[in-house]
C-alpha positions as CSV (number, residue, x, y, z in Angstrom):
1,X,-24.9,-20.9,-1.8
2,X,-23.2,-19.4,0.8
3,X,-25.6,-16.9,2.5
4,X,-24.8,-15.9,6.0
5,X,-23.5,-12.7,5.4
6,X,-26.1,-11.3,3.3
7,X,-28.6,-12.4,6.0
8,X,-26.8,-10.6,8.6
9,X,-25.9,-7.5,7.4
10,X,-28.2,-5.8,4.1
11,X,-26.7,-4.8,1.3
12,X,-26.1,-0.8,1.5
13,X,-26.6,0.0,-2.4
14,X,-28.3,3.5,-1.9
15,X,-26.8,4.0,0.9
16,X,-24.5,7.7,1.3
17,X,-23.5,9.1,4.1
18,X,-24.0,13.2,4.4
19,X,-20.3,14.2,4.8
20,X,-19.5,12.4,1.4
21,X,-19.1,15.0,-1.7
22,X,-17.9,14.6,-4.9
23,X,-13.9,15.0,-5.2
24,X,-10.9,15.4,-7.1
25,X,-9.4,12.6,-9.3
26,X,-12.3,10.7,-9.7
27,X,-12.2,10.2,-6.1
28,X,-14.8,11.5,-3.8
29,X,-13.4,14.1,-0.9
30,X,-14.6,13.8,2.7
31,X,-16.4,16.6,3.9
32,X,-15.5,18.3,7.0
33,X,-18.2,18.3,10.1
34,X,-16.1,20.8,12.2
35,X,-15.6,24.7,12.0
36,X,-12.2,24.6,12.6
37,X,-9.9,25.2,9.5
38,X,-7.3,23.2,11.4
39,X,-9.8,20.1,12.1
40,X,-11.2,17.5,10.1
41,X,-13.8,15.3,11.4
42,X,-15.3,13.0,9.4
43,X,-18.0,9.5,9.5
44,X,-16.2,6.5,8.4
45,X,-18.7,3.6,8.1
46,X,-17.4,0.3,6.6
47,X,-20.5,-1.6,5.4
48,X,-20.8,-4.1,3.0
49,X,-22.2,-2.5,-0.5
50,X,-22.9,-3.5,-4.2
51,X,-20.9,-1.2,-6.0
52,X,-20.1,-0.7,-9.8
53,X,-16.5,-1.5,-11.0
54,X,-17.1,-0.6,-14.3
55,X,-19.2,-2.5,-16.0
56,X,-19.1,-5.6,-13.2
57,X,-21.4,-5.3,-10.1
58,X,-19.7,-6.7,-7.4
59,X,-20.9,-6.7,-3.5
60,X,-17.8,-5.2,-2.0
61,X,-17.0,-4.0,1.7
62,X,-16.6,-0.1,1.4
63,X,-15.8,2.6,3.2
64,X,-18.7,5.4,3.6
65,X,-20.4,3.1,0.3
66,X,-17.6,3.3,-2.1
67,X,-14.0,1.6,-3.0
68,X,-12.4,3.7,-2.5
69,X,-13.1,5.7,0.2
70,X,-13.4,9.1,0.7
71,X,-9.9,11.1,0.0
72,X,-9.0,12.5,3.4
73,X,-7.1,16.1,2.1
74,X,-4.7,17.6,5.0
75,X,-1.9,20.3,5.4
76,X,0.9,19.4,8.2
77,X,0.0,20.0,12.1
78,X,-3.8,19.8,11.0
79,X,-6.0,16.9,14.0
80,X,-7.8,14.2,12.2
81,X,-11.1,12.9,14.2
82,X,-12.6,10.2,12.8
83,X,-15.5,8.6,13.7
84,X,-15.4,4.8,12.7
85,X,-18.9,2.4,12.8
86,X,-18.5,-1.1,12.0
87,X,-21.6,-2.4,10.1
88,X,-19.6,-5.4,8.5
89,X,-20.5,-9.0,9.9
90,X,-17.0,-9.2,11.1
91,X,-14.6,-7.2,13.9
92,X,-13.0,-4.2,12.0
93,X,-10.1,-1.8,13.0
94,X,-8.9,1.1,11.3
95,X,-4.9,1.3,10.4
96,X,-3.8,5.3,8.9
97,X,-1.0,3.4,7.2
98,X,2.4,5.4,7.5
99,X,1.1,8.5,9.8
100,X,2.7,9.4,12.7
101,X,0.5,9.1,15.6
102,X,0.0,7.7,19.0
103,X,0.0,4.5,19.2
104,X,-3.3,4.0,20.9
105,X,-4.7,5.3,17.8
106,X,-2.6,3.0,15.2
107,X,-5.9,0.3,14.9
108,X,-3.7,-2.9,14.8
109,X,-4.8,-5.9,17.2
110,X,-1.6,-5.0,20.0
111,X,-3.3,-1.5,20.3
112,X,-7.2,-1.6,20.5
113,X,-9.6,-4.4,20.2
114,X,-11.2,-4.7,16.9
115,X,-14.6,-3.0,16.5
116,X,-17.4,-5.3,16.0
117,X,-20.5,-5.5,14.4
118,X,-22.6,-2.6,15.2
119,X,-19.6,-1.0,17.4
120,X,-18.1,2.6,17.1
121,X,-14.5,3.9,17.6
122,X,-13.5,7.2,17.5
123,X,-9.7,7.7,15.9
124,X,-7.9,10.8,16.8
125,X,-4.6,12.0,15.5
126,X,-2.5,14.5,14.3
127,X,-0.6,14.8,10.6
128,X,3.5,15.6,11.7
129,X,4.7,14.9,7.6
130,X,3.7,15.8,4.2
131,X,3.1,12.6,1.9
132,X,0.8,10.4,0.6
133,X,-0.6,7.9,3.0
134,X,-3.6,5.5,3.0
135,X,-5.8,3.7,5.3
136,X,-7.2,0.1,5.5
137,X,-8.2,-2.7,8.4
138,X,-5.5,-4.3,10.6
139,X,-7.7,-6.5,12.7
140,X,-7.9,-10.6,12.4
141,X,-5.5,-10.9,9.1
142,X,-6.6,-7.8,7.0
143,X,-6.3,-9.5,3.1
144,X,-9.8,-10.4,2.4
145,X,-11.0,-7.1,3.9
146,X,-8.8,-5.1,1.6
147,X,-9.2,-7.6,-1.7
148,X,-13.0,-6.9,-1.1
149,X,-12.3,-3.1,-1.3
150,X,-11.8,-1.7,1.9
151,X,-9.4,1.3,1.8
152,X,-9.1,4.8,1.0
153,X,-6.5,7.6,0.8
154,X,-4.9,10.0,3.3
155,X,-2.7,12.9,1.2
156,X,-0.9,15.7,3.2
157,X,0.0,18.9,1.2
158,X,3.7,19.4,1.3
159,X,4.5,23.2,2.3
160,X,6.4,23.5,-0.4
161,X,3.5,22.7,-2.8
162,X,2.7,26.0,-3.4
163,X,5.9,28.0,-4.3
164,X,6.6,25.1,-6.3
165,X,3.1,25.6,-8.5
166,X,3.3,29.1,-8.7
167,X,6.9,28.7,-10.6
168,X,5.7,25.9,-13.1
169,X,7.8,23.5,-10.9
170,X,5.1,21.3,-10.5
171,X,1.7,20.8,-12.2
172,X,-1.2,22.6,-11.1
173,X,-3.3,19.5,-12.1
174,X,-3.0,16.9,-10.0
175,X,-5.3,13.3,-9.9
176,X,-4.9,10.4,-7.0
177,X,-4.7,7.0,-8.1
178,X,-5.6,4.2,-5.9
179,X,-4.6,0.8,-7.5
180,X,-5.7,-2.2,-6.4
181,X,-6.9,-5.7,-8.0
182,X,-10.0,-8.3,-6.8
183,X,-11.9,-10.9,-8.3
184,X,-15.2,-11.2,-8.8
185,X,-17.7,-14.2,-9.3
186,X,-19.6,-15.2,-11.6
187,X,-22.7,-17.9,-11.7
188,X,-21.6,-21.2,-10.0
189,X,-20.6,-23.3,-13.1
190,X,-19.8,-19.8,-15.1
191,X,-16.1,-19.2,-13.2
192,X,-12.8,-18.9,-15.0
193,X,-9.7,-21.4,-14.4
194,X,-7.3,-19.1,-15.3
195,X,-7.2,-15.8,-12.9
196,X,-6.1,-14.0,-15.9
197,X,-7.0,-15.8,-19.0
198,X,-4.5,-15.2,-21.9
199,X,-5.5,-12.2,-24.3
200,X,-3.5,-11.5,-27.5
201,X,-5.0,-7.7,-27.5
202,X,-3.4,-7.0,-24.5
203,X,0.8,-6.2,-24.6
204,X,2.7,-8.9,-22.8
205,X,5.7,-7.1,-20.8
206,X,7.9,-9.4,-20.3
207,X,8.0,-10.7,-24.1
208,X,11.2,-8.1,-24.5
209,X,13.2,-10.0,-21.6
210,X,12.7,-13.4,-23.3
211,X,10.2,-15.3,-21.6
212,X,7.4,-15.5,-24.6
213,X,4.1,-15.5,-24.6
214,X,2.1,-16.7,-21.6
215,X,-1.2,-18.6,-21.5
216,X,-2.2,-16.7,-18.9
217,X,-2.1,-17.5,-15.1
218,X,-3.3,-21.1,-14.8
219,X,-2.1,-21.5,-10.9
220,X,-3.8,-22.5,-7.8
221,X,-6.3,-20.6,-6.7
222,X,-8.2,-20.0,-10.0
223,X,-11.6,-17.8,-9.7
224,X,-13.0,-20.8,-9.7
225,X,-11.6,-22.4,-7.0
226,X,-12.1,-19.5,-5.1
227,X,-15.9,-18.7,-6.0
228,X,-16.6,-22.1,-5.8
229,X,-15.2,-24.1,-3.0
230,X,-14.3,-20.8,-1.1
231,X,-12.6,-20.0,2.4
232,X,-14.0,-18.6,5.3
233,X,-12.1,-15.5,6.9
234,X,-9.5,-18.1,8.3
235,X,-8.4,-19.8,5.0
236,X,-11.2,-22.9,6.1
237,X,-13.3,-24.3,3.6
238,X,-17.2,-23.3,3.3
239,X,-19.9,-25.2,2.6
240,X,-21.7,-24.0,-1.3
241,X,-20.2,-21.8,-3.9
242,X,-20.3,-17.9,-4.0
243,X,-23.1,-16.1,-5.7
244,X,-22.6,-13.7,-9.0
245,X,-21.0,-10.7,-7.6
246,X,-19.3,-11.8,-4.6
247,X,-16.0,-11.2,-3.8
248,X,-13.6,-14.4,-2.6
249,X,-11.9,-14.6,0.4
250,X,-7.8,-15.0,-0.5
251,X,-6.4,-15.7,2.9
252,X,-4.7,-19.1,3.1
253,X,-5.0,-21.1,6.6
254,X,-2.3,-20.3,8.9
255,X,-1.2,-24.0,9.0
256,X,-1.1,-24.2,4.8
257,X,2.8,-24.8,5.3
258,X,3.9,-27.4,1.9
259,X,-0.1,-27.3,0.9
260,X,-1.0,-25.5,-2.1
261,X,-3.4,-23.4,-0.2
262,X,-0.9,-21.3,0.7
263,X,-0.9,-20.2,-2.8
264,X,-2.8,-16.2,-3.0
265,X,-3.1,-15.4,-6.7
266,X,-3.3,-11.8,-8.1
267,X,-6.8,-10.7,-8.4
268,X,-8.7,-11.2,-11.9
269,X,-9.4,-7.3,-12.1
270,X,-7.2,-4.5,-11.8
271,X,-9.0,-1.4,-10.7
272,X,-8.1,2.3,-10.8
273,X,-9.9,4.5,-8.1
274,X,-12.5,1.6,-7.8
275,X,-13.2,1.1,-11.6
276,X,-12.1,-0.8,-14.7
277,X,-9.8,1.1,-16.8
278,X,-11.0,5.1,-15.6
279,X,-10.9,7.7,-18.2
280,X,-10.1,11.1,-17.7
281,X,-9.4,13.9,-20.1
282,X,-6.1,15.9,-21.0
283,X,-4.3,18.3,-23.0
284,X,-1.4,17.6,-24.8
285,X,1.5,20.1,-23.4
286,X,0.1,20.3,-20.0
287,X,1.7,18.7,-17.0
288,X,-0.3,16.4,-15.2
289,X,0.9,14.9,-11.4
290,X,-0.5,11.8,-10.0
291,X,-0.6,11.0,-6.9
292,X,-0.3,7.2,-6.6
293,X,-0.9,4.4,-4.3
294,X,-0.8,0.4,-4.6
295,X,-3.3,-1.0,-2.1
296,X,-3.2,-4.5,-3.4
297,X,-3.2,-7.5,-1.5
298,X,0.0,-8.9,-3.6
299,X,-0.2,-7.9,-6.9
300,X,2.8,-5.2,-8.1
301,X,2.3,-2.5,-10.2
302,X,4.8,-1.9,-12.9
303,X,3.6,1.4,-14.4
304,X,4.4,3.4,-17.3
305,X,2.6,5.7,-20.0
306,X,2.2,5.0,-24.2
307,X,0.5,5.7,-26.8
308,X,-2.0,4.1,-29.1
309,X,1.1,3.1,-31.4
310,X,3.2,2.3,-27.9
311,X,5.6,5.2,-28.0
312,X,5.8,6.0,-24.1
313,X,6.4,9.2,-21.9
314,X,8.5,9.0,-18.7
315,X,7.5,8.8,-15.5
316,X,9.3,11.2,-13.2
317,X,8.8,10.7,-9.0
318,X,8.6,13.9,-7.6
319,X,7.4,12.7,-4.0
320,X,5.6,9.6,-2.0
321,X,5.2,8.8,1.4
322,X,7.5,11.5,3.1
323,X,6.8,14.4,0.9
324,X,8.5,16.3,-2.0
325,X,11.9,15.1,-2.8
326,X,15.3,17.2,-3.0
327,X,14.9,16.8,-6.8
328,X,12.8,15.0,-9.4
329,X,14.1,11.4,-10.1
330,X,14.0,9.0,-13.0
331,X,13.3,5.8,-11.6
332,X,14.3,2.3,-12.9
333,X,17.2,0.5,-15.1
334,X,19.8,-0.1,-12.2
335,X,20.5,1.1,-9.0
336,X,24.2,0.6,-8.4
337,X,24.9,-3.4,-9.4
338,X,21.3,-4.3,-9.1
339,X,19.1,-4.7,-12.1
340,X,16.1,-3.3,-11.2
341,X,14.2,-5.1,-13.7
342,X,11.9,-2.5,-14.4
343,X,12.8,0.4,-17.3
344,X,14.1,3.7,-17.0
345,X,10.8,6.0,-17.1
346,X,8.8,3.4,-15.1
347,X,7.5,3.6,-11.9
348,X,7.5,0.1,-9.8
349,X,4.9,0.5,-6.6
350,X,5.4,-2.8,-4.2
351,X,2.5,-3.5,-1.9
352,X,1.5,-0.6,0.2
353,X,4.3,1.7,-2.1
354,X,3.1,5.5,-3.0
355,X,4.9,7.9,-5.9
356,X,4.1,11.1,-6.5
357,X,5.1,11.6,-10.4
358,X,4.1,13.9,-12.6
359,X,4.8,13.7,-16.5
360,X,4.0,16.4,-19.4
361,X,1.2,15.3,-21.8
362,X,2.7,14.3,-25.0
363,X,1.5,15.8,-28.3
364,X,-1.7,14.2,-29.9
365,X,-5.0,14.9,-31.7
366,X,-8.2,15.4,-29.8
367,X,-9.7,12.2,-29.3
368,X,-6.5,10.2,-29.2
369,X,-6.0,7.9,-26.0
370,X,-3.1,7.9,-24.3
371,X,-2.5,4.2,-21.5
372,X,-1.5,4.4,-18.3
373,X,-0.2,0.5,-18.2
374,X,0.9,-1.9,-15.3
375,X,3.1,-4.9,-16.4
376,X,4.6,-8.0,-14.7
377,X,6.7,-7.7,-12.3
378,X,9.1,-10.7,-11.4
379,X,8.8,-10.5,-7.5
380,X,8.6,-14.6,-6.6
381,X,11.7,-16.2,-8.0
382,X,15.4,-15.1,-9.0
383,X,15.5,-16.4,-12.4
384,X,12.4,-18.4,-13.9
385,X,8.2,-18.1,-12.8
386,X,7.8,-20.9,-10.1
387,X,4.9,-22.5,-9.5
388,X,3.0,-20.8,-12.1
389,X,3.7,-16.9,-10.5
390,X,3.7,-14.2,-13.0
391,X,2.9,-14.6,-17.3
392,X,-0.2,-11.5,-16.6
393,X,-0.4,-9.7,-18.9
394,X,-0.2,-6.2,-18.9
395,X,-3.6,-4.5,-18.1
396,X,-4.7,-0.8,-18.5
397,X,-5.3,1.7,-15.2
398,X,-6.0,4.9,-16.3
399,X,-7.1,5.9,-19.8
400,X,-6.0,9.6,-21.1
401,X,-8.3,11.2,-23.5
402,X,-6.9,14.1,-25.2
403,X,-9.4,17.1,-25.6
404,X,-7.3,19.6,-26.8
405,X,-3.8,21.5,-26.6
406,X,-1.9,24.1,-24.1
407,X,-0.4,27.1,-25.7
408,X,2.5,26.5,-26.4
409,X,4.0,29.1,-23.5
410,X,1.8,26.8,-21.1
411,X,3.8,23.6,-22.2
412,X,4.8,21.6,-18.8
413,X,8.6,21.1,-18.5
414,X,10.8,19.2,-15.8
415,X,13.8,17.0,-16.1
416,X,15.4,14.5,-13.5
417,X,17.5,16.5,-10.8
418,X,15.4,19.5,-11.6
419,X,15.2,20.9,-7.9
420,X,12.1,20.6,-5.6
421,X,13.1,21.2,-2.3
422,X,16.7,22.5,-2.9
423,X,14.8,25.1,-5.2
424,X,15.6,28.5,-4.4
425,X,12.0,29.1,-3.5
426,X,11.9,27.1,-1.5
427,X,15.2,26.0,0.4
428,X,14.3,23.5,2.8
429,X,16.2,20.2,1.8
430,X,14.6,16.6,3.3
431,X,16.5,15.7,6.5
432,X,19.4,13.7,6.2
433,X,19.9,11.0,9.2
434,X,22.6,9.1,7.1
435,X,24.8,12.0,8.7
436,X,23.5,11.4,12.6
437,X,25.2,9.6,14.8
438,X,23.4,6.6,15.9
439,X,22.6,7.1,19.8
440,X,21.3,4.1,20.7
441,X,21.0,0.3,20.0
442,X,18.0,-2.3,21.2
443,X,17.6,-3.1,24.3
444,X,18.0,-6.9,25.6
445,X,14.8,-7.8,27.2
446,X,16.4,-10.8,29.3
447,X,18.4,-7.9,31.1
448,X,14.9,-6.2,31.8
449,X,14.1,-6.2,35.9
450,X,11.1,-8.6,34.9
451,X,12.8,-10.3,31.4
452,X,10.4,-10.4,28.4
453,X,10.6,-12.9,25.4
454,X,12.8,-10.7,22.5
455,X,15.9,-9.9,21.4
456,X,18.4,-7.4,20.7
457,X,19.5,-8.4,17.5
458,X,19.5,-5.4,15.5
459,X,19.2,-7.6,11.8
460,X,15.6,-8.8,11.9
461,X,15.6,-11.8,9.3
462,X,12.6,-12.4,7.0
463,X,12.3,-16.6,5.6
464,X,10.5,-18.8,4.6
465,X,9.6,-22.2,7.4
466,X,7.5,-25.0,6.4
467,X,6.8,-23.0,3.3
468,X,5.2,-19.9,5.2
469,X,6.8,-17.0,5.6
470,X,8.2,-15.5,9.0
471,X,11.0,-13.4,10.9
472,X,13.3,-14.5,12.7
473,X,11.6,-18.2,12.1
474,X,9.0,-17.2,14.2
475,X,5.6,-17.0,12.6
476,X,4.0,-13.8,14.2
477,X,0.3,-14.8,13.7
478,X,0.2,-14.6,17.6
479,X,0.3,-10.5,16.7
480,X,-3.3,-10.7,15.1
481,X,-4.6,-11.7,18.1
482,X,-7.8,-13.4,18.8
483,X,-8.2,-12.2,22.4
484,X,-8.7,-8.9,24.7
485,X,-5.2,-6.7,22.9
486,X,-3.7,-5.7,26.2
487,X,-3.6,-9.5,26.3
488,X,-1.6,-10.7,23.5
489,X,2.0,-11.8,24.3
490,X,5.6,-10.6,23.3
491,X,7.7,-12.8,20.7
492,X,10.9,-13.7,20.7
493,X,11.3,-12.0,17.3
494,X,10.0,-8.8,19.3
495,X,12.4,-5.8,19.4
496,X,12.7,-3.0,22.2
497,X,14.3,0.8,22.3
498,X,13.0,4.0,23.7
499,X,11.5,6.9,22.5
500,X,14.2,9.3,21.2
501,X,16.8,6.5,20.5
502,X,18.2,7.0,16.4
503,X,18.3,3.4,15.7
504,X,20.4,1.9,12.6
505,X,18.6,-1.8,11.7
506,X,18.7,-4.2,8.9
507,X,16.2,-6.1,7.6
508,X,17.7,-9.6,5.9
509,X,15.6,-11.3,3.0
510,X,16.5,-15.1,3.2
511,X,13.7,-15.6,0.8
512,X,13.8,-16.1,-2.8
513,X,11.2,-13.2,-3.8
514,X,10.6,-10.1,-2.9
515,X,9.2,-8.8,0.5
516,X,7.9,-4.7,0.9
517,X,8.9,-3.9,4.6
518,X,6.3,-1.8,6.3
519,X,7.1,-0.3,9.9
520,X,4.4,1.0,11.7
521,X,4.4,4.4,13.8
522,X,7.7,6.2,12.3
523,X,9.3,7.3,9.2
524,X,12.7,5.2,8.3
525,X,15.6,6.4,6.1
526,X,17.0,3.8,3.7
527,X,20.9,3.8,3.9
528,X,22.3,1.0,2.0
529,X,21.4,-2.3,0.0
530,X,23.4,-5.2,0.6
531,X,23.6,-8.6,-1.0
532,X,23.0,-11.7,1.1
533,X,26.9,-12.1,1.5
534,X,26.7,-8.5,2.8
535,X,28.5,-6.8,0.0
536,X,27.2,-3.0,-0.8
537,X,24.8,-2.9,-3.5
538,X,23.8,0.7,-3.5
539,X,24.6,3.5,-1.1
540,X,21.5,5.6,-1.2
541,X,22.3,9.4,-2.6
542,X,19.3,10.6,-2.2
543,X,17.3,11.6,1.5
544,X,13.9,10.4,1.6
545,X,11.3,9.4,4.5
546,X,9.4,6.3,3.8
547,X,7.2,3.7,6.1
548,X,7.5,1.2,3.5
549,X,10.2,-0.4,0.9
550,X,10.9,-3.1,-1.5
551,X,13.3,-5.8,-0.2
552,X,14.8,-7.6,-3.6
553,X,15.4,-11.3,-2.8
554,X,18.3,-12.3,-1.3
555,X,19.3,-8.8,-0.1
556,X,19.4,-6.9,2.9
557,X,18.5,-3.6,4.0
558,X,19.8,-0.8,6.3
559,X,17.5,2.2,7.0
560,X,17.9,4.3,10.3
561,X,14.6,5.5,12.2
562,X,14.2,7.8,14.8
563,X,11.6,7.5,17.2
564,X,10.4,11.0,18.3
565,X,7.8,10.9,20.2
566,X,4.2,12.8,19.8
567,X,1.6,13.8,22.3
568,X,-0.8,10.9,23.7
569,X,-4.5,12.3,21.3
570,X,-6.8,11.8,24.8
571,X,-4.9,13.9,26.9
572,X,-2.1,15.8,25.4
573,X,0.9,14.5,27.6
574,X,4.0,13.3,26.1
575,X,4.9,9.0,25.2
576,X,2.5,8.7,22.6
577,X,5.5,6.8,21.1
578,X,5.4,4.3,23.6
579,X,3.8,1.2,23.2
580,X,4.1,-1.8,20.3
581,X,4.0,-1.1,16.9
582,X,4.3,-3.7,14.3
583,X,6.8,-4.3,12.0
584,X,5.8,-6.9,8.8
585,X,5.8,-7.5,5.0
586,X,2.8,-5.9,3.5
587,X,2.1,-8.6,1.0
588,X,-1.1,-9.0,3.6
589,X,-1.0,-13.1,3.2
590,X,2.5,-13.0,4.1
591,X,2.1,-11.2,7.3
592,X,-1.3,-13.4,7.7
593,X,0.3,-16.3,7.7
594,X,3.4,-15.7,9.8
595,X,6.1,-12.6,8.2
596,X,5.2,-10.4,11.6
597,X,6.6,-9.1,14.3
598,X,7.2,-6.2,16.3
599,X,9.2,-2.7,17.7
600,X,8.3,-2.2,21.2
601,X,9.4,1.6,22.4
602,X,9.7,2.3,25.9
603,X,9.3,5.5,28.0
């Protein structure tokens, strides 16, 4: 058996820190150490911690001794301090995935070293947007850090929360949802070969579209590959199998181009706030909101709501990672000629994807259980499963017990293009950049005084070389580092502007499957979809700020950013902006092994 980790850093199992309390949405809330209304400082220790993911005991890394952990609550303008220790056997940095703040402060490999073993940081920023946000590790290829359970959720009250409430808008009850999946081992010997073994009580989504009934995912790695001839943090083999209770590493080798090792499976278990199908009680007639968040490794969740006899309730997005929308959408079916592949009433969350939804309680007796469910999703291929992707079948990740009933003048209600922000109480419609005129385009690095490897194409490319992803062709593992960060060089897939520039970009999939686009540092408008010939697919009609979105195979993206700048968190001056902030596909073993690169904004 594999042993050094256990040897070098104990298992924390009792272990609580003092500024963890019990929270809302089966979550638990951090508690603030400072006075100040406007301040919350908070311990963040990521230590390595047998947990209980409902019913399975798994020896996970955690934050503050839970997955996930603690909820970090916020109101715009508010200063975050937190105070990191690394007690992991193995460097650790802190990403706050989608906030706007200085770059010294945004924990990837180009902007701090990681934090070793035994070593403290302290993270300082301020919130500038409402939305839903989480935070994870960015150091040394983050995916078996996250697969073992180490993240936790960042959500920023919208100012127009609470006129909203008050006029029934929006629910007063309101749950966060962090979804993730892992796999767990069992006894050397004891290990499945299937990561999700076929079983006929579960619903098969994808049995409507055609494609039958799977025997469950067969494919390279199986739990048993992975438990018991496991990988080191690199993707390198390691002598002796896994113990009960372990979590696998997932990361493939960054040299696993036309080998099946570059193969990263869903995991085996699909966990909702850290557990095994959660329960939570309801009331039939009352509107519930969930706040939502995929923080899987590459699994996508394909969400919707039924009934014990499979009648289902729509799902309607009121929000995500900018804030409240303009007005409440239905989500799925088409958008313009594309086939979303994914129902009306469903909500689709791509890696690193957040939705705010909210959806009334349907009627039911007391006792009856209503199914929050994720499905399939066909993100590798255009037409068929290759290669064994995809035939999961659907799994639950959230239960609903009924306990009772609203009066009847208490019954939730909301439509799609009911208004949120373009309510009259509110007034204060999302920004629209669509409308800007662009100011500025990238700047070409070989005109620089001292030239520097990049260019000033403004269509970054993501495809596929030697059967590992990259942009531009260039495999960006150089980004992850490996040496002192100030260190690490530029790429010729790197991209430059300056603060204040209102940049119009577009991101090309060349690959056949789909890739979320994650930029780090600033907020992006999406504009237009585009097939791979360039025709329009779908002008968007609605204004939104996101940090991260779904790229369809084969098509192309334009979103404009704008990149404002913020004060530097040690000293208050302004170019906080400045510095290198990456730009990758979140599926974390794509941008481990290559789909990386990077917006460098200059002063």
């Amino acid at each position: 058996m594999n042993t050094w980790h256990l040897a070098m850093i104990p298992l924390a199992a009792a272990w609580l820190p003092a500024s963890f309390a019990a929270g809302p949405g089966n979550l638990r809330e951090a508690v603030d150490l400072n006075p100040d209304p406007h301040i919350l400082e908070i311990d963040l220790v990521a230590a390595r911690t047998t947990v209980d993911l409902g019913g399975v005991s798994a020896n996970a890394f955690t934050f503050n001794g839970a997955i996930p952990g603690p909820e970090l609550r916020l109101r715009v303008g508010d200063e975050v301090i937190a105070h990191f220790t690394n007690r992991l056997p193995e460097p650790v940095s802190v990403h706050f995935h989608g906030i706007e703040l200085d770059n010294a402060n945004d924990g990837t490999t180009t902007t701090q070293d990681p934090v070793p073993t035994g070593g403290r940081f302290t993270y300082r920023f301020r919130v500038t947007r409402p939305g839903i946000f989480w935070y994870h590790p960015h150091a040394m290829m983050p995916t078996d850090q996250v697969f073992k359970g180490l993240y936790g959720v960042v959500v920023v009250e919208d100012p127009a929360e609470a006129a909203l409430i008050g006029r029934g808008v929006l629910p007063a009850r309101a749950h966060t949802l962090m979804l993730a999946d892992t796999t767990v081992c069992k006894a050397p010997g004891k290990n499945d070969t299937a990561t999700v073994p076929a079983d006929p009580a579960l619903p098969w989504s994808l049995t409507a579209r055609g494609l039958g009934s799977f025997p469950g995912n067969s494919a390279f790695p199986t739990p048993k590959d992975l438990c018991e001839t496991p990988r080191d943090g690199h993707g390198h083999p390691l002598a002796g199998a896994l113990a009960a209770g372990d979590i696998p590493n997932v990361q493939p080798p960054g040299d696993c181009g036309g080998k099946l090792s570059c193969r990263v499976n869903e995991g085996q278990l699909v966990l909702g706030n850290g557990r095994i199908a959660p329960e939570i009680g309801v009331r039939a007639g009352e509107g519930l909101r969930l706040r939502l968040v995929n923080a899987a490794v590459s699994r996508y969740f394909r969400l919707w709501l039924a009934d014990a006899q499979g009648r289902r309730t729509p799902l309607l997005r009121v929000g995500g990672e900018g804030g409240l929308l303009d007005r409440v959408r239905i989500e799925g079916g088409r958008q313009g000629s594309l086939d979303l592949q994914y129902d009306p009433g469903e909500i689709l969350l791509a890696n690193a994807d957040r939705a705010d939804v909210v959806f009334t309680v349907p009627d039911a007796k007391p006792g009856e259980v209503l199914t929050l469910w994720t499905g399939d999703y066909q993100h590798y291929g255009t037409t068929e499963y290759p290669y064994g992707y995809g035939g999961v079948p659907s799994a639950p990740v959230l239960k609903l017990r009924v306990t009772g009933r609203v009066p009847a003048r208490e019954r939730f209600r909301t439509a799609a293009s009911a208004p949120l922000r373009l309510h009259p109480a509110v007034d204060a419609p999302v920004e629209n950049l669509r409308v800007l005129p662009v100011s500025a385009h990238l700047l070409d690095p070989a005109k620089f005084v001292e030239p520097l490897p990049g260019t000033a194409d403004e269509t970054v490319l993501f495809t596929v070389v030697g059967l590992r992803e990259s942009v531009d062709g260039i495999h960006g593992m150089a980004l992850e580092g490996g040496g002192h960060h100030r260190d690490i060089p530029y790429l010729d897939s790197s991209r430059y502007a300056r603060i204040g520039d209102l940049l119009e970009l577009t991101v090309r999939n060349g690959t056949q499957q789909h890739h979320p686009l994650h930029l780090h540092g600033f907020s992006f408008q999406p504009v237009r979809l585009l097939d791979s010939t360039g025709k329009l697919v779908y002008e968007y009609d609605y204004n939104e700020f996101m940090d991260t979105i779904d790229i369809p195979a084969t098509h192309q993206l334009v979103f404009r950013v704008r990149l404002h700048d913020r004060p530097v968190a040690a000293t208050g001056a302004p170019g906080g902006a400045a510095g290198r902030w990456m730009l990758h596909c979140h599926i974390f073993n794509h941008a481990g092994i290559g789909m990386m690169a990077e917006l460098v904004v200059l002063e």
